[in-house]
C-alpha positions as CSV (number, residue, x, y, z in Angstrom):
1,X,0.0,0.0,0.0
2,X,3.1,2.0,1.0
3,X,4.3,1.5,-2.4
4,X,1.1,2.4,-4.6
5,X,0.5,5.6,-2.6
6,X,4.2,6.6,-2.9
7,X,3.9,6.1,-6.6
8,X,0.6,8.0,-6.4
9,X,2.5,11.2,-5.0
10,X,5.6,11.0,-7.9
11,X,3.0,11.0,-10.5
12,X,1.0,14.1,-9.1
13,X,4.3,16.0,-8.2
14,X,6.0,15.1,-11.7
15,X,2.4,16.0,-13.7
16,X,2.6,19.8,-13.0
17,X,6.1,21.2,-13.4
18,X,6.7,18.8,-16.4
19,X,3.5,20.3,-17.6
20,X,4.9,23.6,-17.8
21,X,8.1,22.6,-18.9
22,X,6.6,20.7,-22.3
23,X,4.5,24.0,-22.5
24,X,8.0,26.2,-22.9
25,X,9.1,23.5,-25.3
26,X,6.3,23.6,-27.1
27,X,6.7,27.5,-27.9
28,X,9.7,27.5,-29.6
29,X,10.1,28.6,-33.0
30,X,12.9,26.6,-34.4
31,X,15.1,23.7,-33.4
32,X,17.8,25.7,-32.6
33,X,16.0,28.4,-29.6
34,X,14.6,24.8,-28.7
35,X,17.5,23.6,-27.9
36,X,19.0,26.2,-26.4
37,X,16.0,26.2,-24.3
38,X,16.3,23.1,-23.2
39,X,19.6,23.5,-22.2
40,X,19.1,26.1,-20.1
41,X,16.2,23.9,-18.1
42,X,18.5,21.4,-17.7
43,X,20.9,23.8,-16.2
44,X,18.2,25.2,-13.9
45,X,16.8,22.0,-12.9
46,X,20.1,20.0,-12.7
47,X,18.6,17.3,-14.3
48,X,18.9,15.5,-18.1
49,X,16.5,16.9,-20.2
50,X,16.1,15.9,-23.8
51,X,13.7,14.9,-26.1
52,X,13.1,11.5,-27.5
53,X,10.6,9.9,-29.9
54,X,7.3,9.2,-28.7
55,X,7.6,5.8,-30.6
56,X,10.8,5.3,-28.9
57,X,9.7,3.6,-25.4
58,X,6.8,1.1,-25.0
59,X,4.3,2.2,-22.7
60,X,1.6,0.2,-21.2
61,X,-2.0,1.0,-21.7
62,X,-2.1,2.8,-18.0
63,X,0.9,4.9,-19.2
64,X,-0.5,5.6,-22.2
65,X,-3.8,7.0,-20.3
66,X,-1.6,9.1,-18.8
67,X,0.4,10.9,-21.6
68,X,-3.1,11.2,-23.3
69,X,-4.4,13.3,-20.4
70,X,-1.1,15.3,-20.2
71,X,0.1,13.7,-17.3
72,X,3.7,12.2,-16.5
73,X,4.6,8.7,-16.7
74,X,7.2,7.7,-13.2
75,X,9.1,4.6,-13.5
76,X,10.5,4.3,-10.5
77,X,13.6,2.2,-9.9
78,X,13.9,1.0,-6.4
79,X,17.3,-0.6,-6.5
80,X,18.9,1.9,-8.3
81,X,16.9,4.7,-6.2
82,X,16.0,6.6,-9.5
83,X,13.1,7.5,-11.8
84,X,12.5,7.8,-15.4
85,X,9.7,10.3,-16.5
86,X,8.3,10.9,-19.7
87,X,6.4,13.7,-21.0
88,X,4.5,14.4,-23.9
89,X,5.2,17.4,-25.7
90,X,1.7,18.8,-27.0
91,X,0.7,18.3,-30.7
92,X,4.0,16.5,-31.4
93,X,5.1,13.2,-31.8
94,X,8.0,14.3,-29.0
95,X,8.6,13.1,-25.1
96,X,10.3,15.0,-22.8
97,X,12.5,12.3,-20.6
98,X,15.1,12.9,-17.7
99,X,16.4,10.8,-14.9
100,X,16.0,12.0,-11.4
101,X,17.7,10.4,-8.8
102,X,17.3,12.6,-6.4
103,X,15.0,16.3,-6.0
104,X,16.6,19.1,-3.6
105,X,16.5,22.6,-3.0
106,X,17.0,23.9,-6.7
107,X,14.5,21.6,-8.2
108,X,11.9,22.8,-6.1
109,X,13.0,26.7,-6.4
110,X,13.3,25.7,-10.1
111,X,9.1,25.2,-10.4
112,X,8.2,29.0,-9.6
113,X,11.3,30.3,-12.5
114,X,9.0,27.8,-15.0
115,X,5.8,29.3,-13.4
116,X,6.5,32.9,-13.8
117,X,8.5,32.5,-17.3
118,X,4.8,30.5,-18.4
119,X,2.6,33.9,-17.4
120,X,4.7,36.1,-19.1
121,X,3.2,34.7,-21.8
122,X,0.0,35.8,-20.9
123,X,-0.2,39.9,-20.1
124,X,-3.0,40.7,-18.1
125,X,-4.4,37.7,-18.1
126,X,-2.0,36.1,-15.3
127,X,-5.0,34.8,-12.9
128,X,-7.1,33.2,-15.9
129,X,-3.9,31.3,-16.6
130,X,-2.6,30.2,-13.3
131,X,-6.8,29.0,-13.2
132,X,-6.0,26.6,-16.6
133,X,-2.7,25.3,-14.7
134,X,-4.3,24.2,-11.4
135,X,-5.5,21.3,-13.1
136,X,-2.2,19.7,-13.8
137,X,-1.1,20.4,-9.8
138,X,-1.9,18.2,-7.2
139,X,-1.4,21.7,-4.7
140,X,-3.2,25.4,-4.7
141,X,-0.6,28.0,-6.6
142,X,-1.6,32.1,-6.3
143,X,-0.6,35.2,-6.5
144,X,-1.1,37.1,-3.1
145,X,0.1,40.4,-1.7
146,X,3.5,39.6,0.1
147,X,2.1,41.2,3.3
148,X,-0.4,38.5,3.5
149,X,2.1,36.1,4.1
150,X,3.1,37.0,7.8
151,X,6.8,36.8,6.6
152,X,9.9,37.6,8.8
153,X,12.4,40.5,7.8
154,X,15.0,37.9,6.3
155,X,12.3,36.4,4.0
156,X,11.2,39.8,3.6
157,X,14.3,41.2,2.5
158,X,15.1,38.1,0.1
159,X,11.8,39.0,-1.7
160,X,12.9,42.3,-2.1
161,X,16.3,40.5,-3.6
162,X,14.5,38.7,-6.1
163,X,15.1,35.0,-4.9
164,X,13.1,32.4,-4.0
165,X,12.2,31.3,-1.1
166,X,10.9,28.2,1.1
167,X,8.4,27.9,3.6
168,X,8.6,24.7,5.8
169,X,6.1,24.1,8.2
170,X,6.1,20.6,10.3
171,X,4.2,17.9,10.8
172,X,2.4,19.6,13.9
173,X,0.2,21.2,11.7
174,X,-3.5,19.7,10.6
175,X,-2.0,18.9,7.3
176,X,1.3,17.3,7.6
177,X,4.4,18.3,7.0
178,X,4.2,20.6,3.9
179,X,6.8,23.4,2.2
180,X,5.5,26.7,0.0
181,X,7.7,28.1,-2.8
182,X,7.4,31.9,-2.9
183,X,8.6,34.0,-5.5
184,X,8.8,37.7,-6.5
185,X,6.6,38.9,-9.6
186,X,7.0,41.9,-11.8
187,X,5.0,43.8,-9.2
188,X,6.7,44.1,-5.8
189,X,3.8,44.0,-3.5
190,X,2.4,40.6,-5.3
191,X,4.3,37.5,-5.0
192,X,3.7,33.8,-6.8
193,X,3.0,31.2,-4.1
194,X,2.9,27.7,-4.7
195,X,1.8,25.2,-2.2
196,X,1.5,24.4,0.6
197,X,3.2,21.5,-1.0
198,X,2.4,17.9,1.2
199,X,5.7,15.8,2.3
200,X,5.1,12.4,1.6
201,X,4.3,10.2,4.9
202,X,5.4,6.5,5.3
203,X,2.5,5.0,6.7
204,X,3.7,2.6,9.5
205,X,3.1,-0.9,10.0
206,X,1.5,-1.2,13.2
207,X,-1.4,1.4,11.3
208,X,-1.8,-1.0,8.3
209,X,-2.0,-3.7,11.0
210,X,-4.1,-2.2,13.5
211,X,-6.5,-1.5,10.2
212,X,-6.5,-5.1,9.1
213,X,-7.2,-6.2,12.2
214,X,-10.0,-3.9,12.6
215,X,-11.2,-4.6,9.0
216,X,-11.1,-8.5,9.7
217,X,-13.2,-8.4,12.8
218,X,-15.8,-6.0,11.0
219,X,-15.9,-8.5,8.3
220,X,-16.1,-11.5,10.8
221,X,-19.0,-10.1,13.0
222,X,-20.8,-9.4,9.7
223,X,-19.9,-12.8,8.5
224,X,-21.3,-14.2,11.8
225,X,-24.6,-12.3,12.2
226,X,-25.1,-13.8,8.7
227,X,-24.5,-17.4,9.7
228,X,-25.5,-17.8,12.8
229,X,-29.5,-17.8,11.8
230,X,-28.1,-20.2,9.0
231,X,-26.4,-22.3,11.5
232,X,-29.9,-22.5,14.0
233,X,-31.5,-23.5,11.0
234,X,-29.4,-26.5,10.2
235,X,-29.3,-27.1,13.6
236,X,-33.7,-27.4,13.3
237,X,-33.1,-29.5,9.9
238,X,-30.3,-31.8,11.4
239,X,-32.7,-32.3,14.5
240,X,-35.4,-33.4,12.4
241,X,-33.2,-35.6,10.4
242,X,-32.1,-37.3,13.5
243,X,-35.6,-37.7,15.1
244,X,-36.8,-39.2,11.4
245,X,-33.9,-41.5,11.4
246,X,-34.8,-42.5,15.0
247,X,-38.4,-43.5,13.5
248,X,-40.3,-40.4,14.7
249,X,-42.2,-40.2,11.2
250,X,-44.2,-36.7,12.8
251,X,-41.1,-34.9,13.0
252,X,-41.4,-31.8,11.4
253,X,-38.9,-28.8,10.7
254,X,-40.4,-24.9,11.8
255,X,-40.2,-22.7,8.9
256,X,-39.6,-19.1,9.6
257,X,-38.5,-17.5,6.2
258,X,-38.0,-18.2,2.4
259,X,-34.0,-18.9,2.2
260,X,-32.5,-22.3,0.9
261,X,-32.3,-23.6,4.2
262,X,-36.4,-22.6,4.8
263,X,-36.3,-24.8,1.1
264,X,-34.6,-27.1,2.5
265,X,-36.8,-27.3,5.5
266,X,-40.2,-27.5,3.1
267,X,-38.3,-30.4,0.9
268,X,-37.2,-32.3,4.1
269,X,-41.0,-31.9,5.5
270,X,-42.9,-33.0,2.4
271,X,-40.4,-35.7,2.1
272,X,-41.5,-37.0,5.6
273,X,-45.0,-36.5,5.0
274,X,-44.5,-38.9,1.8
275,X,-42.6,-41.3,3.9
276,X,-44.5,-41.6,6.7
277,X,-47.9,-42.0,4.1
278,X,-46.1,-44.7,2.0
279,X,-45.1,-46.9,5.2
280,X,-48.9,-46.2,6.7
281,X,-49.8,-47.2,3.1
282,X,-47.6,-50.2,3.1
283,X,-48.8,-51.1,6.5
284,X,-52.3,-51.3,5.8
285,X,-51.7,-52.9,2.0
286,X,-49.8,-55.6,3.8
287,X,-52.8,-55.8,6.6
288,X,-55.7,-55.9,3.5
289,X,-54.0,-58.2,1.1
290,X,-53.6,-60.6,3.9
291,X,-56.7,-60.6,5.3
292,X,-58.2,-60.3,1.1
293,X,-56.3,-63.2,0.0
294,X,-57.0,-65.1,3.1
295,X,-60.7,-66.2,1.3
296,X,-59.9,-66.8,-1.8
297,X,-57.0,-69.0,-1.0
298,X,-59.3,-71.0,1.6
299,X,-61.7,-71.7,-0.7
300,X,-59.3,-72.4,-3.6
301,X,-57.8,-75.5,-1.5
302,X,-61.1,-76.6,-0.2
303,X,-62.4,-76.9,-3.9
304,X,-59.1,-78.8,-4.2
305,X,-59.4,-80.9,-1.5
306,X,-62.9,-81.8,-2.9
307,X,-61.6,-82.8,-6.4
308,X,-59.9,-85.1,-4.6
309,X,-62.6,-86.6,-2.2
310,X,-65.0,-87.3,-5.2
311,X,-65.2,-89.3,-8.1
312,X,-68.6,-87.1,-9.6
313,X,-67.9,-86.1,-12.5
314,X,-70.7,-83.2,-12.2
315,X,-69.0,-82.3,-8.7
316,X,-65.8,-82.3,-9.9
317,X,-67.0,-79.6,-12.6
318,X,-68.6,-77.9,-10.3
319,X,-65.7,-77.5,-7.9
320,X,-63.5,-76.4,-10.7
321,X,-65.3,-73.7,-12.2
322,X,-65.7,-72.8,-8.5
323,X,-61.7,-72.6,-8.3
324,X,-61.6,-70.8,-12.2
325,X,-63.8,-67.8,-10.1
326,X,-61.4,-68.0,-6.8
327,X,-58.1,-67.7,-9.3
328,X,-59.6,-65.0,-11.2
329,X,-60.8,-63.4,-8.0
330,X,-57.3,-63.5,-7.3
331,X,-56.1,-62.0,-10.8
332,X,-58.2,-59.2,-9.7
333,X,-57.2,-58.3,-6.2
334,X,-53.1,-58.5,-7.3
335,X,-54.3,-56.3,-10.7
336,X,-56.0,-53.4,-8.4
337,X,-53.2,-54.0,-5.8
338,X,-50.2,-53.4,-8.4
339,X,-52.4,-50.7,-9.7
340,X,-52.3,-48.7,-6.4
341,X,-49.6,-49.2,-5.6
342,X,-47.8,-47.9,-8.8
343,X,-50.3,-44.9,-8.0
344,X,-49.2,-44.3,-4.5
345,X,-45.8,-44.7,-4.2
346,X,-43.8,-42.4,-6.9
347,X,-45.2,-40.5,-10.1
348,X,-46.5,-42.6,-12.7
349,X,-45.4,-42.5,-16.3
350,X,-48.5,-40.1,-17.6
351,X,-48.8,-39.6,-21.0
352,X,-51.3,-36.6,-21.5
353,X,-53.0,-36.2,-24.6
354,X,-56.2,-34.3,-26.0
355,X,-59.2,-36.6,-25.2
356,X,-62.6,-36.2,-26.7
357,X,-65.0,-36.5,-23.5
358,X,-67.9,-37.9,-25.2
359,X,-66.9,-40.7,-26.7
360,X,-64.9,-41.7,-23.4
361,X,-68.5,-41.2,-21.7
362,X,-70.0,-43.3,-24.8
363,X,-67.3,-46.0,-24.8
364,X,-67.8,-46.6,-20.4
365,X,-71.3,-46.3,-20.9
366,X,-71.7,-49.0,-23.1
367,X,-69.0,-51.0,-21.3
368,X,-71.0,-51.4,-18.4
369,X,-74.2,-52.2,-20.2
370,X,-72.5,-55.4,-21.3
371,X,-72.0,-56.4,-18.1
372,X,-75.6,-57.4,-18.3
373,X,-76.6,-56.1,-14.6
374,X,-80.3,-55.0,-14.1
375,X,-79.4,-51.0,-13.5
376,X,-80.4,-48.9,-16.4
377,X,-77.2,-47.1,-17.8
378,X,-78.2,-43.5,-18.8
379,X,-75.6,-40.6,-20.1
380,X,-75.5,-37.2,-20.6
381,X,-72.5,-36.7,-23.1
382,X,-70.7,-33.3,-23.2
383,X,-70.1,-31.4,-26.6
384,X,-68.7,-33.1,-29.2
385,X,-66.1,-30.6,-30.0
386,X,-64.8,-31.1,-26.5
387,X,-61.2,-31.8,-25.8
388,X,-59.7,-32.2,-22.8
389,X,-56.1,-33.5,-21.3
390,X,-55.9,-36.1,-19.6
391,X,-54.2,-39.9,-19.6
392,X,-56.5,-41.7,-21.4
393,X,-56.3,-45.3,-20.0
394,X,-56.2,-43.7,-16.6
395,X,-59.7,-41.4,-17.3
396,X,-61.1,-44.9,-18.7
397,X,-59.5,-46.7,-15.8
398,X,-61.5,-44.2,-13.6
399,X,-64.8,-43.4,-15.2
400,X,-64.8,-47.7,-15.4
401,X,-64.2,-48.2,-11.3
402,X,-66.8,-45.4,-10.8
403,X,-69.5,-46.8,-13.1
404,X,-68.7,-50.5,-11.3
405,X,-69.1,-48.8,-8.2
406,X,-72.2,-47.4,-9.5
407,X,-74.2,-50.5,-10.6
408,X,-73.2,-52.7,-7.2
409,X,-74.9,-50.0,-5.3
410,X,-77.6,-48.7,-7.9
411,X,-81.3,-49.7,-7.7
412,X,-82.6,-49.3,-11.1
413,X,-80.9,-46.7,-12.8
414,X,-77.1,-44.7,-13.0
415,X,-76.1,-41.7,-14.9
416,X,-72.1,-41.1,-16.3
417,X,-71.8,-37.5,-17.7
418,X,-69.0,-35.3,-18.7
419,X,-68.2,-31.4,-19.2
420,X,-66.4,-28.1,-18.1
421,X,-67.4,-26.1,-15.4
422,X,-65.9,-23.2,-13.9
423,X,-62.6,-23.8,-16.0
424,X,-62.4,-27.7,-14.9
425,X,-63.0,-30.1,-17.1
426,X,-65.3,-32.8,-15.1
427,X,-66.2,-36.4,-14.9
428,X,-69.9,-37.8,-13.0
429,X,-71.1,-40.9,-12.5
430,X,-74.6,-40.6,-10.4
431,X,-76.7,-43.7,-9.0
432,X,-80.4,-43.9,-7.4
433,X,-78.8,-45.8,-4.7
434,X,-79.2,-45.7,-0.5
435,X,-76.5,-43.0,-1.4
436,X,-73.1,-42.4,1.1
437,X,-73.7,-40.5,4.7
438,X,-71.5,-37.4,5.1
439,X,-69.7,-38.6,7.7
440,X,-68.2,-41.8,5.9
441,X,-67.5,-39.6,2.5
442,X,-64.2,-38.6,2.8
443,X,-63.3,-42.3,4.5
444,X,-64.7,-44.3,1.4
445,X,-61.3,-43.1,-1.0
446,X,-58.4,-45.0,2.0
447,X,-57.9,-48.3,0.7
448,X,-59.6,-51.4,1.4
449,X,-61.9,-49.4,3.1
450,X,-65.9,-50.3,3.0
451,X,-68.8,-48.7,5.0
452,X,-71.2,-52.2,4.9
453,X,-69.2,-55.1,4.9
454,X,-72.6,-57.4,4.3
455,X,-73.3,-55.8,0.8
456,X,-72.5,-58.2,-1.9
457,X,-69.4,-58.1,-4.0
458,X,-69.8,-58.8,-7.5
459,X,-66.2,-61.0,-8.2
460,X,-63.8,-59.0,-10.3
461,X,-65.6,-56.2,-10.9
462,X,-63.7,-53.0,-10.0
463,X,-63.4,-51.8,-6.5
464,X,-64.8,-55.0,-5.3
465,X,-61.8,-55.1,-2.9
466,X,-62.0,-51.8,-1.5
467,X,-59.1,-50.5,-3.8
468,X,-61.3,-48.6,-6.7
469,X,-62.0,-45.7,-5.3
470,X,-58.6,-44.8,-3.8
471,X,-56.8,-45.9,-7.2
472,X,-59.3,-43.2,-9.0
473,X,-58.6,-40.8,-5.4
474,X,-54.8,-41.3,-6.5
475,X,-55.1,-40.4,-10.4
476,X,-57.2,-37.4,-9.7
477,X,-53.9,-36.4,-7.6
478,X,-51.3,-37.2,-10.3
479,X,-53.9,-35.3,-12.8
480,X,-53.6,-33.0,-10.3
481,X,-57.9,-32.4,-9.6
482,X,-59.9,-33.5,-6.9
483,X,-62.6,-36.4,-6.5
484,X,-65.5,-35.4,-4.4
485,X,-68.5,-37.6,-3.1
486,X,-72.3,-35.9,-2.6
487,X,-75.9,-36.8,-2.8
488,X,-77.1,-36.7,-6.7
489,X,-79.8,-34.0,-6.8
490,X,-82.0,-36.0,-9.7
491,X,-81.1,-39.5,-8.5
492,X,-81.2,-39.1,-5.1
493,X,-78.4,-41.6,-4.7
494,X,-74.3,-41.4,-4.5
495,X,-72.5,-38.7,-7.2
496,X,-69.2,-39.0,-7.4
497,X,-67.4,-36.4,-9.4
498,X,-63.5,-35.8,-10.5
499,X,-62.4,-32.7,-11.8
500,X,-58.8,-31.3,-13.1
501,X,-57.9,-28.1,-15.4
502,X,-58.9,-28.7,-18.8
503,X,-55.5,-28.1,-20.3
504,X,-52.2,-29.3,-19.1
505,X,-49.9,-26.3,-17.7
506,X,-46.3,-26.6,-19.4
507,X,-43.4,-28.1,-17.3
């Protein structure tokens, strides 16, 4: 840092006087009052001065920025304790170079002869001038009465001698150690005063390291006011984790805002919602199919055990065709059970489509006529111009359970209609039935679930199990709609009705 600012301050002390110096230059006639010019800077400054080709020295594109803005270019050579400037001469393809290896008394004194030969120059117009030059010096420059100065009678008296003087004032002051250059104009009461000029200061070590330090534990509180909510809230997630690992499937994490770790905390608590409902879900599939294929199975080895205790040959037919029902029974039951549970336990491979409703409602309708049960199938078919998304085989697979449902429970008559209503396209399947009591409606879509065990089951037909209504529950989900159970307002019986947007939202 040291080095940068000290560079810093050789650049802005360099900018102005060479400034000046290329401006002389610059107003000489011919080669030879050029020369002879530059000779006598040299003298007066004690340093090299000549001039070199611009295309001479490579510059890089920060030194090059600075000859364009009529500034100096330092190269400062630490080992050698010496610096190279350049100077661009104005409107010519010219640089002004010297070495310096080291700036004294007569240097300094030098500045205010180049200041005062500059405004001669300019008759009259001295303070618009010395206005133009401020912007190449780093420090004020004036003209003031000399009795403004609060001078002593030695400086006084050197004034009146014509030489130029130094003002040093120490590092005491608000400003640092600085010096002023004063020197005697044309007019004896006014004087040319440049500065106060600022000493460079070495900043010391212990201040860069005291500021480090200080800059560090700035950064380190704001570093730790910023983690330490972070840090409570893995704490909460890591808790959770622990208590889910533990087999506390209710375990849930608080969520308090909308960062990635309150993300995180949503994901980890869906995630153990969806855990803990696919082991309840297991649990009571495991429970059902037990209990489900416990009958089928007994009756399957009694008919066997029959086959083999008669020699009828009428028994022995009957008894198989018995066992033909009990296998397919079973077909059935490990059909709707592979069904769910493709449903319920990860996203099914959906493959939406447009659908036209009516012929859906058309094609169910007279599926379940050739059943050849007693109820009366009526339908109420939507628009033909109707088209909807949806899976196909998994609207069929729903509009079939509910129309099965439908006829089991249906006295003479059930309904299946299709439309759009309030932006939702809709499936109905109605029945004249004893209908469902509120209190068992939302109860009927958990599976194996039935609310009179003593109604009769019609073998293989869809739901018979207790599965069809929560396989159509879960497609409604993964359609992502909503199956709802009421009383049918013409029918009087059960109307079950699933509903999901009419067109697919893009992914």
């Amino acid at each position: 840092m040291n080095y940068k600012r000290a560079q810093a301050y050789r650049e802005e002390m360099a900018a102005g006087v060479f400034y000046i110096i290329t401006q002389g230059i610059a107003r000489q006639t011919s080669a030879q009052t050029r020369q002879n010019w530059l000779d006598d800077a040299s003298i007066l400054l004690n340093l090299p001065l000549k001039l070199v080709p611009n295309d001479s020295i490579e510059f890089s594109r920060r030194e090059q920025e600075l000859l364009e803005h009529e500034k100096s270019v330092v190269r400062y050579n630490s080992d050698k304790i010496q610096a190279d400037i350049y100077t661009k001469v104005p409107n010519e393809n010219l640089l002004l170079a010297t070495r310096v290896d080291k700036a004294g008394e007569q240097q300094i004194k030098a500045m205010a002869v180049f200041m005062l030969d500059d405004l001669v120059y300019y008759p009259g117009q001295e303070q618009k001038r010395l206005k133009e030059i401020r912007q190449h010096f780093p420090y004020p420059i004036s003209i003031q009465p000399v009795s403004k100065l609060g001078l002593d009678i030695d400086q006084l008296s050197r004034i009146r001698r014509k030489e130029v003087i130094m003002l040093l004032r120490d590092g005491a002051s608000s400003t640092g150690a600085n010096i002023s250059v004063v020197s005697p104009t044309g007019n004896g009461n006014e004087v040319l005063v440049m500065g106060p000029i600022p000493m460079f200061n070495w900043l010391p070590f212990h201040l860069f390291a005291s500021v480090t330090l200080i800059g560090l534990l700035l950064i380190s509180l704001g570093v730790y006011s910023l983690i330490l909510p972070l840090e409570r809230k893995i704490r909460l997630v890591r808790n959770g984790l622990n208590q889910v690992r533990t087999g506390n499937l209710d375990a849930r994490v608080q969520v308090d805002g909308e960062d990635e770790i309150d993300t995180l905390a949503l994901s980890f608590n869906g995630m153990a919602e969806h855990i803990k409902r696919l082991i309840e879900a297991q649990r009571e599939l495991t429970r059902a199919v037990s209990h489900e294929l416990r009958t089928p199975v007994a009756r399957v080895r009694f008919g066997v055990e029959m086959l083999a205790d008669t020699d009828d040959y009428e028994s022995r037919l009957e008894q198989q065709l018995m066992i033909d029902k009990d296998i397919e029974a079973l077909n059935t039951l490990i059909d709707e059970i592979l069904t769910y549970a493709k449903l319920e336990q990860g996203t099914p491979s959906l493959n939406f489509e447009e659908v036209a409703l009516y012929k859906l409602v058309r094609q169910v309708a007279e599926e379940t006529r050739n059943l050849g049960l007693e109820p009366q199938v009526l339908t109420l078919e939507p628009d033909h111009e109707l088209l909807v998304s949806a899976e196909k085989l998994y609207l069929h697979r729903v509009m079939q359970n509910l129309a099965g449902n439908a006829m089991r429970y249906a006295n003479r008559k059930i309904r299946i209609s299709g439309g759009v209503e309030n932006g939702k396209a809709y499936i109905c399947v109605e029945d004249d039935g004893p209908g469902i009591p509120e209190k068992d409606r939302e109860k009927i879509f958990e599976p194996f679930s039935r609310l009179d065990d003593s109604r009769t089951r019609a073998a293989g037909s869809a739901g018979g199990y207790g599965l069809g209504l929560s396989i159509v529950s879960r497609i409604a989900f993964w359609f992502g709609g909503h199956i709802s159970v009421d009383q049918s307002p013409d029918l009087g019986g059960a109307r079950f009705k699933m509903s999901w947007p009419v067109k697919r939202p893009r992914t």
